[in-house]
C-alpha positions, 0 to 999 in steps of 0.5 A: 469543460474544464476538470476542476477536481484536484488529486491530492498525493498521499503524502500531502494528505498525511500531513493534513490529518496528522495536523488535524489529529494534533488539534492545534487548528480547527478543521475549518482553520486547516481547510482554509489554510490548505483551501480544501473542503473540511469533509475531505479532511475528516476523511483522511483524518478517519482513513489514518485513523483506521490504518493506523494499526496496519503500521504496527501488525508483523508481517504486514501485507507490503512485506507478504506481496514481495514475491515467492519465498525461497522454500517455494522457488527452490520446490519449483526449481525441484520440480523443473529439473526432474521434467528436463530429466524426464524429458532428456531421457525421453529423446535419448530412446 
């Protein structure tokens, strides 16, 4: 059996719902010109709709998932340094 679903990039269905919330077009007008069924495109009208505030928010979760600060990587660069210390002197007995 063949797969019939086609995956839509998050790009193309941006661009959808933004033409959607324009309202220039009925939904049913975007679905037959983009040939997808109109629920999908209410879908992606409302998820936009939902996330749209996440644009506007400080310190949004793309900035925090960056990685470890510069505080938290110098306390562990501390903190290594003073087990190899501990530990040189240890051989050296």
């Amino acid at each position: 059996m063949i797969n019939k679903r086609r995956n839509y990039n998050a790009e193309f269905k941006a661009k959808v719902a933004l033409e959607a919330l324009k309202g220039e077009k009925t939904i049913s007008e975007l679905a037959a010109k983009y040939e997808i069924h109109p629920t999908m495109i209410h879908g992606w009208k409302r998820s936009l709709l939902e996330g749209a505030s996440g644009v506007f928010q400080k310190g949004s979760k793309k900035h925090q998932e960056e990685g470890p600060t510069r505080v938290e990587l110098y306390k562990e660069i501390g903190k290594l340094k003073v087990e190899r210390d501990f530990l040189a002197i240890g051989l050296n007995l």
